[in-house]
C-alpha positions in Angstrom: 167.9 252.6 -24.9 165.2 254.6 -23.6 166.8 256.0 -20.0 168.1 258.9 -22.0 170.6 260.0 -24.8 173.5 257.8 -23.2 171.2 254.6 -23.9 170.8 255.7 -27.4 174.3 255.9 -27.8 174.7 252.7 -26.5 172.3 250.8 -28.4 173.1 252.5 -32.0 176.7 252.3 -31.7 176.8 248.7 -31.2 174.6 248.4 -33.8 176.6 250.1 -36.3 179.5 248.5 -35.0 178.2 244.8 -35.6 177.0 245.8 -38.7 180.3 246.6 -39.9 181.2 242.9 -39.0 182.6 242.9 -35.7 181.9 241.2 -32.7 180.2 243.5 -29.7 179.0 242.7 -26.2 177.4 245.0 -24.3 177.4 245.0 -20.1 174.7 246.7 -18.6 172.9 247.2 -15.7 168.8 247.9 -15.2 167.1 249.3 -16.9 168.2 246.5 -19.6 168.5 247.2 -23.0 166.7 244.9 -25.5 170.5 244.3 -27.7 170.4 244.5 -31.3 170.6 241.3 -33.0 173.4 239.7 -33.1 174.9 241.8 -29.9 175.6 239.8 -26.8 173.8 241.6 -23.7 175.7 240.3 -19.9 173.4 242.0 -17.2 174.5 242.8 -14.3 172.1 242.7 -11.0 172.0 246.3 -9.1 169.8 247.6 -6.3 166.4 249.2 -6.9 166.1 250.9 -3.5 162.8 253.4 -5.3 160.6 250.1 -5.9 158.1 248.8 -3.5 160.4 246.1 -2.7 164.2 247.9 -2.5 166.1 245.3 -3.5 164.3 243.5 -6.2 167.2 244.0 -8.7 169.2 241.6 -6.4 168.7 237.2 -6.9 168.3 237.6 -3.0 167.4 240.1 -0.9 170.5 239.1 1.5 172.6 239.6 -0.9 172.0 243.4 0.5 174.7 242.3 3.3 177.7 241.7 0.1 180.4 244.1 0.6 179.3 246.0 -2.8 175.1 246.4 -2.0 175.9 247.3 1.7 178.1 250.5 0.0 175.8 251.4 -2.3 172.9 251.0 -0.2 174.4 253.0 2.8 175.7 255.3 0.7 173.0 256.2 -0.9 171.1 257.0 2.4 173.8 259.5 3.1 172.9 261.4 0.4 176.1 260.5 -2.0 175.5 258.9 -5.6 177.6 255.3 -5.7 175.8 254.3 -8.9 178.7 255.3 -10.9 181.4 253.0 -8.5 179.5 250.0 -7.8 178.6 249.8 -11.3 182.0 250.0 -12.3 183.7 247.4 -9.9 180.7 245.0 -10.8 181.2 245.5 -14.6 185.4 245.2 -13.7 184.2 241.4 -12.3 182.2 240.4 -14.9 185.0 241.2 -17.5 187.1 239.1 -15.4 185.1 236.4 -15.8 184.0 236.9 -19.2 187.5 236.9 -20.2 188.4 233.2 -19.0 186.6 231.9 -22.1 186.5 235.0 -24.6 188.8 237.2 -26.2 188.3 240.9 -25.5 190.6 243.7 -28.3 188.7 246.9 -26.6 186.7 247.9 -23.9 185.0 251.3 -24.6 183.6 252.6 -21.4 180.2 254.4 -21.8 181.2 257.8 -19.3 181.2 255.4 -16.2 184.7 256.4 -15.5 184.9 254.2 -12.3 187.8 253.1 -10.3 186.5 250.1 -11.3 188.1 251.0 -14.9 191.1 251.2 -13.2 191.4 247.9 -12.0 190.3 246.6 -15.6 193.2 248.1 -17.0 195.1 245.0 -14.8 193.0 242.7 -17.6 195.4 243.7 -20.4 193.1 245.2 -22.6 193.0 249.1 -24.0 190.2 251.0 -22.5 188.9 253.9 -24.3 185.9 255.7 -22.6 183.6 258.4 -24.2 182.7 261.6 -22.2 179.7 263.2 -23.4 180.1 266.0 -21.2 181.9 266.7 -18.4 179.0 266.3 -15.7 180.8 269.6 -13.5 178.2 271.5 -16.1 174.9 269.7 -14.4 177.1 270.5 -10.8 177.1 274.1 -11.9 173.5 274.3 -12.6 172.4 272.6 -9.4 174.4 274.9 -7.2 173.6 278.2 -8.9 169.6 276.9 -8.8 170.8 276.4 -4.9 169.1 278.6 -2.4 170.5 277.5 0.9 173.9 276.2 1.7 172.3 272.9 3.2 171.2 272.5 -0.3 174.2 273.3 -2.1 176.1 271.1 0.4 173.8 268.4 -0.6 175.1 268.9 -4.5 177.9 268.6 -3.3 177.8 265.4 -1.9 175.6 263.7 -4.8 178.3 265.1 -7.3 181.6 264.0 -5.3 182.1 261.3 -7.8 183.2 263.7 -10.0 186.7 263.4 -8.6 186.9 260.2 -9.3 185.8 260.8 -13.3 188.6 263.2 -13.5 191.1 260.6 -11.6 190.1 258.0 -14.1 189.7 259.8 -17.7 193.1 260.9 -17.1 194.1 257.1 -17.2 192.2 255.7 -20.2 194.0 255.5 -23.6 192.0 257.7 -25.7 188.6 259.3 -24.4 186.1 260.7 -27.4 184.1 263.2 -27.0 180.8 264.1 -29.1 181.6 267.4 -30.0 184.1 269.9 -30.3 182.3 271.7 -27.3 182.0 268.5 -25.3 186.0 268.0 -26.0 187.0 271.7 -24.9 185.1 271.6 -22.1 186.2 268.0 -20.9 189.9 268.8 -21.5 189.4 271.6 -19.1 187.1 269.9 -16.6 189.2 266.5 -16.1 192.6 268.5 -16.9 193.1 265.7 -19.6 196.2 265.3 -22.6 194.6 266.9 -25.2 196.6 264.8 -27.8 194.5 261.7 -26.0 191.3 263.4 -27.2 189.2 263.1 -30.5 185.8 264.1 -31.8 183.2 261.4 -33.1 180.0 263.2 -33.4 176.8 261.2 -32.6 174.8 259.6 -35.2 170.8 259.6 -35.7 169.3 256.9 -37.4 168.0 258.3 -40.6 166.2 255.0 -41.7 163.6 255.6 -38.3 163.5 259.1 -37.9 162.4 260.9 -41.0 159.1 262.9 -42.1 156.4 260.7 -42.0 154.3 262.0 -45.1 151.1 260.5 -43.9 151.4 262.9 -40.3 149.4 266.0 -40.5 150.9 269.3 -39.1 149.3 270.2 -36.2 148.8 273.7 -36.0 150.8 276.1 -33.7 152.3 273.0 -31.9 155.7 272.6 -30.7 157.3 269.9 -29.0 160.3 269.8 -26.7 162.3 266.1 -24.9 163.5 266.3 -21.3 162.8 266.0 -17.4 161.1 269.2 -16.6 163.2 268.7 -13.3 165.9 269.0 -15.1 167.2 272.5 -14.8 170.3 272.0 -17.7 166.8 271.0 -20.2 165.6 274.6 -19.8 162.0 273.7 -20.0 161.0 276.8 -17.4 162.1 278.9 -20.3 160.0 277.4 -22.8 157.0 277.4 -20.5 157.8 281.2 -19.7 158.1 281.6 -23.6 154.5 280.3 -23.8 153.0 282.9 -21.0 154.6 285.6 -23.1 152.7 284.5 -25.6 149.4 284.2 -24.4 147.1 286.6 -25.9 149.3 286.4 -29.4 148.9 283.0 -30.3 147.1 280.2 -29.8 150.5 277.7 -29.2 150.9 274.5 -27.5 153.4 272.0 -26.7 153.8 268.7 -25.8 156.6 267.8 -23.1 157.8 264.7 -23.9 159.6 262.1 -21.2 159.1 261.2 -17.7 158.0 264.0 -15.4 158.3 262.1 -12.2 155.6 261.5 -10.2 152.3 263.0 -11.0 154.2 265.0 -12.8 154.5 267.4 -9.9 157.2 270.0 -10.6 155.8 270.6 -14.0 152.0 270.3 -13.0 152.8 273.0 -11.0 154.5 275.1 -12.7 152.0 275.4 -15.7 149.3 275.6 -13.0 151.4 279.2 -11.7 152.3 280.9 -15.0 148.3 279.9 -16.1 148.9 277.8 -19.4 148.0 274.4 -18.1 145.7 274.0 -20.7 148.2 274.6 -23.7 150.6 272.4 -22.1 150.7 268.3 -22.4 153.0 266.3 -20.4 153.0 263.1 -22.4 155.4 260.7 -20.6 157.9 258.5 -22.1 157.3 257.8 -25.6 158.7 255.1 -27.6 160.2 255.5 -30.5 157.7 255.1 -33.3 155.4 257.7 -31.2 158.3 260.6 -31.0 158.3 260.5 -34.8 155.0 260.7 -34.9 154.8 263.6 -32.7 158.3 265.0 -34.4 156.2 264.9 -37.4 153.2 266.5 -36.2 154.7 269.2 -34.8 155.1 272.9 -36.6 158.7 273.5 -34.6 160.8 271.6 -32.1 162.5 273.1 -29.5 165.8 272.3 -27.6 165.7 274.8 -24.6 169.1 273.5 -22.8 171.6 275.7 -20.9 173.9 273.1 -22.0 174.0 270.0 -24.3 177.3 267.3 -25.1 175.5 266.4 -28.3 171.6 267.9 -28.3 169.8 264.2 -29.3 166.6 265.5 -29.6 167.5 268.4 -31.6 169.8 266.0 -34.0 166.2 263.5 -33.9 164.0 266.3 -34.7 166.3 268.1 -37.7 166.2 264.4 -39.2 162.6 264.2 -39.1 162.3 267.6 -41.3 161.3 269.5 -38.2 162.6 273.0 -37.7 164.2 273.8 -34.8 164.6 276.4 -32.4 167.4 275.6 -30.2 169.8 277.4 -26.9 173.1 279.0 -28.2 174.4 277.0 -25.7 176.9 273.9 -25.3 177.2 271.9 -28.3 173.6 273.1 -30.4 175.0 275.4 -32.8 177.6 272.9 -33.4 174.4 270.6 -34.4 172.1 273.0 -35.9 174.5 275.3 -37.9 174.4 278.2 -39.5 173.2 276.9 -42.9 169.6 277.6 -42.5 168.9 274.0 -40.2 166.9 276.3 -37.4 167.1 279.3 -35.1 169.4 279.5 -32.5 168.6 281.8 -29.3 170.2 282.7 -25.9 170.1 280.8 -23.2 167.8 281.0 -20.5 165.6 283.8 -22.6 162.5 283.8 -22.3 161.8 286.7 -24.6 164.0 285.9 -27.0 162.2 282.1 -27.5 158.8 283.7 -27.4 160.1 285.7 -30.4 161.6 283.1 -32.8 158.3 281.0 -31.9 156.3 284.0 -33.2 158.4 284.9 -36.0 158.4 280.8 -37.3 154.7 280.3 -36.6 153.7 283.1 -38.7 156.1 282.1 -42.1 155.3 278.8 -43.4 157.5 278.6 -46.1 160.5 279.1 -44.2 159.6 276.5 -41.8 159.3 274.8 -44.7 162.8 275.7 -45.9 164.2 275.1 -42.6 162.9 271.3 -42.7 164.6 270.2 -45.8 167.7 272.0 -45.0 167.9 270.3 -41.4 167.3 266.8 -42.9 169.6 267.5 -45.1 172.2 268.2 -42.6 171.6 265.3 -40.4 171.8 262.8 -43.6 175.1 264.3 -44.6 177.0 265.0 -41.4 175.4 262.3 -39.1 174.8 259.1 -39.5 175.8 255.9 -37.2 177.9 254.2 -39.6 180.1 257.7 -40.0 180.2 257.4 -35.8 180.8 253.4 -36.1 183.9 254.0 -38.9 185.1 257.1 -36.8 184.8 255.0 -33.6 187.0 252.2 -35.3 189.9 254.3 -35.8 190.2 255.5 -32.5 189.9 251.9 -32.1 193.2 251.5 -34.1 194.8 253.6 -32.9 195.1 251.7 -29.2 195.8 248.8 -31.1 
């Protein structure tokens, strides 16, 4: 669960879903998810080709020379992203075989949206997949951050399985979406039914993230979750956000997930606009540390050019953290306009410096802005709500 917001989803969902008494297996390839308890995990092997030793993923290295490895692995080398297909055919197989000796009512398809979907159609089960967001958004933002045509002809290549989503989303029985964003901009994207799409919101789990009373606030500190590499995260902006401010106030943030190696892009980039030393680049935390640090910190920030959902956001409204977040994708959708936080333009740096400024300096509203975003989160989302929601789309198949 801790690649990113779809493992989230993942995990909680079937959670929630066994917890409401029903029986879930989960397929998966690396990096494995430990399963909830009483949720069946069937792994499936995949190639590794960033390890020391490419193919450790595999029972044999041979096995390189299987129809499948050989496509992903040459693939790969040609600059195309197969991740999405193999996975797919090798999670079609394992159904296959799974379903000589159990009994299958759904299979709900995580946003692979393989052909490898399509050929588990043949198994005689409904298929209902979720879209989180239609991933021609990231496309967008790689070519317009694309200098050369070399570059954006490289895109290009890496995002060619987008054809194939829109081939197969257009042949599952329902598809949900997270958001009413995420559903208006899927419809358009994949050119999907719109009668074959419905809503189910995320869900955070309250229980886990919440205020932890015992935290102290650490003065002037934000924190913001994402790949600094990541252009749709909007980091740059923050960081620019915090040069404007130099000189004002004495802020710092803590940049939490993995950076890459050495952290280089973001290293950098502190090192240019001259705030290294108010910046911490703290890795991948697990979860008991992010509510710590949700805890600990005056205001969260979600700096993305566009979000499906907006996790971290959701996460840090539940912990009682204010937030500042992008009027962008689905945020307001998650923040609201009740009070929960501060919503800005996109890709502003002025604009974030401000709201940082204005929020820093007026405790009791941040205050205010806590209690009304945990409110929110306890009342509008919650896994069971996504579970129950889930089920009747579920239903309706059946």
């Amino acid at each position: 669960m801790y690649c990113g917001g779809q493992g989230v989803y993942v995990y909680y969902l079937a959670k929630a879903l066994y917890e409401l008494g029903h029986e879930v297996s989960v397929i998966s390839g690396p990096p494995y998810l430990t399963p909830p308890d009483g949720v069946k995990l069937h792994k499936l092997e995949a190639l590794n080709l960033y390890e020391t030793n490419g193919f450790s993923m595999l029972s044999s290295p041979l096995r390189i020379f299987t129809p499948i490895n050989f496509c992903e692995a040459a693939a790969v080398h040609i600059g195309f992203f197969p991740d999405i297909f193999t996975f797919s055919i090798r999670a079609y197989l394992r159904l296959r075989d799974l379903m000589c000796h159990e009994r299958f009512d759904i299979i709900h398809d995580n946003q692979t949206l393989g052909y490898g979907m399509l050929l588990a159609k043949s198994l005689g089960v409904p298929i209902v997949a979720t879209i989180h967001h239609p991933i021609t958004a990231d496309l967008a933002a790689a070519l317009a951050e694309s200098e050369t045509w070399r570059r954006r002809l490289r895109w290009a290549l890496f995002y060619s399985f987008l054809i194939m989503q829109g081939i197969v989303s257009r042949r599952m029985e329902r598809v949900i979406t997270v958001s009413k964003t995420s559903a208006g901009d899927t419809i358009r994207a994949f050119k999907l039914r719109k009668g074959r799409v419905r809503i189910v919101h995320n869900g955070i789990d309250t229980s886990i993230f919440r205020r932890l009373d015992y935290v102290e606030k650490e003065p002037n500190s934000l924190v913001i979750v994402g790949k600094v590499q990541d252009k749709n995260k909007g980091i740059p902006y923050l960081l620019k956000a915090m040069q404007l401010l130099k000189g004002e106030v004495d802020v710092k943030v803590s940049v939490v997930g993995d950076q890459g190696p050495g952290n280089g892009y973001g290293a950098k980039l502190v090192q240019e606009l001259g705030i290294a030393d108010r910046v911490t680049f703290t890795g991948s935390l697990d979860t008991d540390e992010l509510v710590r640090l949700y805890s600990s910190a005056e205001i969260a920030v979600t700096a993305s050019l566009y979000e499906g959902f907006g996790l971290p956001a959701a996460e840090a409204m539940s912990c009682g953290t204010p937030v500042i977040a992008s009027r962008a994708g689905a945020l307001p959708e998650i923040v609201g306009s009740d009070g929960s936080g501060v919503l800005v333009p996109p890709a502003d740096p002025p604009a974030l410096a401000a709201a940082i400024k204005r929020l820093l300096a007026d405790r009791p509203l941040r205050q205010r802005m806590g209690e009304a975003a945990r409110k929110r989160i306890e009342e509008s989302f919650s896994w069971e709500v996504a579970a129950r929601e889930t089920l009747k789309v579920y239903e309706e198949v059946l």
